[in-house]
C-alpha positions in Angstrom: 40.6 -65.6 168.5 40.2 -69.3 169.1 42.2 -71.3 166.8 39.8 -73.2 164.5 42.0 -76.9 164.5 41.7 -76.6 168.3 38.4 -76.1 168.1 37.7 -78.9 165.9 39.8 -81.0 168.3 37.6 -79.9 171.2 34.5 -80.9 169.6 35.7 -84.2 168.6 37.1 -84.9 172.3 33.3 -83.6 173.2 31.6 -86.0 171.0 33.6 -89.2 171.9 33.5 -88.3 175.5 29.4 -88.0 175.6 29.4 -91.1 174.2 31.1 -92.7 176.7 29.1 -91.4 179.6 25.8 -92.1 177.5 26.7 -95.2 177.6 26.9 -95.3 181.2 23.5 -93.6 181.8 22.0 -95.8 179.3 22.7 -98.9 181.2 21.4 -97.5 184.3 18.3 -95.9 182.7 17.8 -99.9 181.5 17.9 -100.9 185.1 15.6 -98.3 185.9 12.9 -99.0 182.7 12.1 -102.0 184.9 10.0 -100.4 186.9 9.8 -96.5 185.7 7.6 -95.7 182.5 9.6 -94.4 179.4 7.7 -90.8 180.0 8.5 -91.0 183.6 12.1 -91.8 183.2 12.5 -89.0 180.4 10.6 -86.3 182.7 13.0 -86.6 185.7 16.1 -87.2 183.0 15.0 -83.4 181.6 14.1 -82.4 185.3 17.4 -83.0 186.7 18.9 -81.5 183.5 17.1 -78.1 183.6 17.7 -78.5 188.1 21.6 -78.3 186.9 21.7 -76.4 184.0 20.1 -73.3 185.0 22.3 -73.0 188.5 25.4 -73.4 186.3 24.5 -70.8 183.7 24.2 -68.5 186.8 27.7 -69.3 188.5 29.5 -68.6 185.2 27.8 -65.3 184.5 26.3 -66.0 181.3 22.6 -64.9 180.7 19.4 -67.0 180.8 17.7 -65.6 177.9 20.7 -63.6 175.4 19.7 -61.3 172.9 19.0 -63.2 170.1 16.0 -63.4 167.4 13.2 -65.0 168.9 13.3 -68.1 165.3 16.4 -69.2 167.5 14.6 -69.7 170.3 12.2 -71.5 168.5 14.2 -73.2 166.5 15.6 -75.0 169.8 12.5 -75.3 171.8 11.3 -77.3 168.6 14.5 -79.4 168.3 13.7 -80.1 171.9 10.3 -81.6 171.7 11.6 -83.5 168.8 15.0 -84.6 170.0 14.4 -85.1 174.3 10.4 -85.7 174.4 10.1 -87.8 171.2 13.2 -88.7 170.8 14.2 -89.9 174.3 11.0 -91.6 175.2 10.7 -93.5 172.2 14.4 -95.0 172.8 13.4 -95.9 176.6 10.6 -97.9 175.1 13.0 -99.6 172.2 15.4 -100.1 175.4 13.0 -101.5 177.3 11.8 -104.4 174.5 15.9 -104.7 173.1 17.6 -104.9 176.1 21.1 -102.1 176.1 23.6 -104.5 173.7 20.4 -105.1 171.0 19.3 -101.2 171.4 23.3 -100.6 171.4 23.2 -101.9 167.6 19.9 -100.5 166.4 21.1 -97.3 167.4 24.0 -97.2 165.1 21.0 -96.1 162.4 21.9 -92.8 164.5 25.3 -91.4 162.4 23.6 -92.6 158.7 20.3 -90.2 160.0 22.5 -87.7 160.8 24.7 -87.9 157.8 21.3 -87.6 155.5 19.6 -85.3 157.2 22.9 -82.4 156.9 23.3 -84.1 153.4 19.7 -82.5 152.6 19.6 -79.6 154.8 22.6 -78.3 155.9 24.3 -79.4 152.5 27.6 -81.6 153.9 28.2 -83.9 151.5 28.3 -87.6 151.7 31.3 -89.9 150.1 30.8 -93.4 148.3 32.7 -94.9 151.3 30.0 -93.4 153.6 27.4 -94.7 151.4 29.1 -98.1 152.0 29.7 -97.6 155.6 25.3 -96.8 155.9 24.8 -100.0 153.8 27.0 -102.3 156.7 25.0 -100.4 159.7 22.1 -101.2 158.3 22.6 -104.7 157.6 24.0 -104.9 160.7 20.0 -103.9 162.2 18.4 -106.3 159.7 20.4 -109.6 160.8 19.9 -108.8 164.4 16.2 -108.5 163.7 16.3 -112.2 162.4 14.4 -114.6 164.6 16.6 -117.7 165.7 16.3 -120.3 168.2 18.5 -118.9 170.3 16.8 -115.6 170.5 16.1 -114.5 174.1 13.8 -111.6 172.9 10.0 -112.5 171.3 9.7 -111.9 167.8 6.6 -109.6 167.8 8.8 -107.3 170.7 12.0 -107.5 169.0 10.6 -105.9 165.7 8.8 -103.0 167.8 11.8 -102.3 169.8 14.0 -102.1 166.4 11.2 -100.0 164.9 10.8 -97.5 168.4 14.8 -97.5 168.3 14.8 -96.4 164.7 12.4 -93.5 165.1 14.3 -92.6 167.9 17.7 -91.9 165.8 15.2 -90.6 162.8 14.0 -88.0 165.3 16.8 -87.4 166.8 19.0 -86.7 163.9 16.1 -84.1 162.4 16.1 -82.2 165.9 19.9 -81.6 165.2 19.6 -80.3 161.9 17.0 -77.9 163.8 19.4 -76.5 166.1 22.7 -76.7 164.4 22.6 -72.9 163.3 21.5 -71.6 165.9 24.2 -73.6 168.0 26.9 -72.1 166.0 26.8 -68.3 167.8 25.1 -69.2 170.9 26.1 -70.7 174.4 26.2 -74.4 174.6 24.8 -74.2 178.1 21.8 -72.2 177.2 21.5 -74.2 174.1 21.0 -77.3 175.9 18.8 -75.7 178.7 16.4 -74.6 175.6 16.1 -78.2 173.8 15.5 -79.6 177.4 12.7 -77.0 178.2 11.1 -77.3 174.8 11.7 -81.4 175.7 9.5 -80.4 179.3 6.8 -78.3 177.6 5.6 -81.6 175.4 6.3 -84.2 178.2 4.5 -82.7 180.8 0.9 -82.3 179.3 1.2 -86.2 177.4 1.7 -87.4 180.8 -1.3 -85.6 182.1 -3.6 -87.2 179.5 -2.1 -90.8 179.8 -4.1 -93.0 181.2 -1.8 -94.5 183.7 -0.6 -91.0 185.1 -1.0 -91.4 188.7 1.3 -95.2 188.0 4.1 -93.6 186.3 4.4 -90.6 189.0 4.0 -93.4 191.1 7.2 -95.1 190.0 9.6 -91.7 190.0 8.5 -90.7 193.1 9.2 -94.4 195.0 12.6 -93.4 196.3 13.3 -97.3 195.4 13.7 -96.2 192.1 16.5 -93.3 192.3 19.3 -95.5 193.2 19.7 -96.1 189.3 17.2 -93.2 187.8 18.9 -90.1 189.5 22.7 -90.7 188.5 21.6 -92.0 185.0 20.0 -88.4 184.9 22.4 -87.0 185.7 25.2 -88.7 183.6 22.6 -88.7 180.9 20.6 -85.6 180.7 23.3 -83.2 182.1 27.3 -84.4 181.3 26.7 -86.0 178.4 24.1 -83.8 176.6 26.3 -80.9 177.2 29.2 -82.9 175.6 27.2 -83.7 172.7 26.3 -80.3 172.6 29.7 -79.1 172.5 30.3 -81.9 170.2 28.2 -81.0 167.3 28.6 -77.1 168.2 32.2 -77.4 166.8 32.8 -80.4 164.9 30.9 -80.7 161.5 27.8 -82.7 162.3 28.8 -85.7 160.6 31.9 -85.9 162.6 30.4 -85.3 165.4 27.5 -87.8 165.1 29.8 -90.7 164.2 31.9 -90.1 167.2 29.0 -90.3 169.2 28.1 -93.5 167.9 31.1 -95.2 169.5 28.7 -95.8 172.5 27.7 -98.7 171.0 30.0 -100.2 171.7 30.2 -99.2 175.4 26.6 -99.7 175.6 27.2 -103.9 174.0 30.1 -104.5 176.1 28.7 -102.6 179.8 25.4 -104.3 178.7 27.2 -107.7 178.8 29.3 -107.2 181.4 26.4 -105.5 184.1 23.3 -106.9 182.5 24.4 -110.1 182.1 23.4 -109.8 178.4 24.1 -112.8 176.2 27.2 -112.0 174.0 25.8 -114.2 171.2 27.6 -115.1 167.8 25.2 -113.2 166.0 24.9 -109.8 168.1 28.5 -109.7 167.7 29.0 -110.1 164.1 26.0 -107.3 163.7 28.4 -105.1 166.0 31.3 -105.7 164.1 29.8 -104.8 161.0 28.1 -101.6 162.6 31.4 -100.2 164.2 32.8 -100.8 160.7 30.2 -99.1 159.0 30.6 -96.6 161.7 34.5 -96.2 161.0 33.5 -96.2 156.8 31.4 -93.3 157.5 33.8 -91.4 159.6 36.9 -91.7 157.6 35.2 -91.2 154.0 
């Protein structure tokens, strides 16, 4: 039997190591949102990820469709729909308006979503310092969406992109909650080759009605548009969504989320460094306040 501390260990290795690569895929699915729709971008990230998934399942023996109740398949195909083709698409748009080290601090609403939504439904409870560390996050979001001269981003865009980005992590963190029991006795592989496919079955038929269909296949078929698109899918929809996956299968939720939301910071200092994103006064106090929040949450 596995030891439980070790297991714990695992998950938190998981969880701080998807962030990591996240953040990698994230800058180079912002290269990509230049030229590739949001719901293009998420279709080949969740194509490449079910491309991979399913051949691994197969070389390690373990079975594409296990003997369980057919409310945990559902469960996951749901938290897929919400969490990869809501989710996902709706922070490709917020990346695309933000820029990655804006979208980097609007995502740290992720961990407090998270925190509330297993507060509610999976019934962790949440300590006074993680109240306080939910309060700096979100300040943190409301002086970055404070309009100043030396703002590079318009003000009409930069209060969508913060709205899109906070849907995002509101979606996202629900779709967890979806699939955290079911994740507990099932395969992490399988798990995450569910979520993607319930992610597929709603992308594929909103890009058939959008107007500009024949554009955004267009765009991920130009073989211009792999260099950056192909390896963030890869990074993105296949290492680091099984690591999250692993995270949050065994670490407690909470944990797990605020672990994950280390990438910020990744995602700030990558986007500064590759993007050429200004490193202003202001985005850097609203970091430092998020990662503190961030640490508030994870150590009350």
């Amino acid at each position: 039997m596995e030891n439980p501390q070790n297991l714990l260990f695992l998950g938190k290795a998981l969880a701080l190591g998807s962030a990591l690569v996240w953040a990698v895929a994230i800058i180079l699915f912002r290269i990509s949102g230049r030229s590739v729709h949001p719901l293009g971008l998420n279709l080949v990230k969740s194509l490449v990820s079910c491309a991979l998934l399913v051949p691994t399942i197969w070389i390690l023996h373990q079975p594409l469709f296990p003997s369980l109740p057919f409310q945990s398949y559902g469960l996951l195909l749901l938290s897929g729909v919400i969490g990869i083709a809501l989710s996902d698409t709706l922070l490709f748009e917020s990346l695309n308006r933000l820029g990655a080290s804006l979208s980097a601090i609007v995502s740290c609403s992720y961990s407090p979503f998270v925190i509330i939504m297993a507060s509610l439904f999976l019934l962790e409870r949440m300590t006074l310092w993680q109240l306080v560390g939910v309060a700096l996050i979100i300040a943190a979001v409301v002086l970055i969406s404070h309009r100043n001269g030396v703002n590079t981003v318009p003000q009409k865009q930069l209060v969508a992109g913060i709205i899109l980005g906070l849907l995002a992590m509101l979606a996202m963190a629900f779709s967890i909650v979806l699939m955290k029991p079911v994740l507990t006795h099932s395969s992490i592989l399988w798990a995450t080759l569910m979520r993607t496919v319930g992610g597929l079955a709603l992308l594929f038929p909103v890009i058939q009605l959008h107007p500009r269909r024949r554009k955004i296949y267009q765009n991920i078929l130009s073989t211009q548009n792999w260099k950056p698109m192909i390896p963030g899918s890869v990074l993105g929809g296949y290492v680091a969504l099984v690591a999250w996956m692993g995270g949050m299968k065994y670490a407690l939720v909470s944990v797990a989320s605020v672990l994950n939301q280390t990438n910020s910071v990744f995602i700030f200092i990558l986007g500064v460094i590759f993007l050429k994103e200004p490193a202003t006064r202001k985005k850097v106090v609203a970091l430092g306040l998020a990662f503190l929040g961030v640490v508030l949450v994870l150590l009350g």
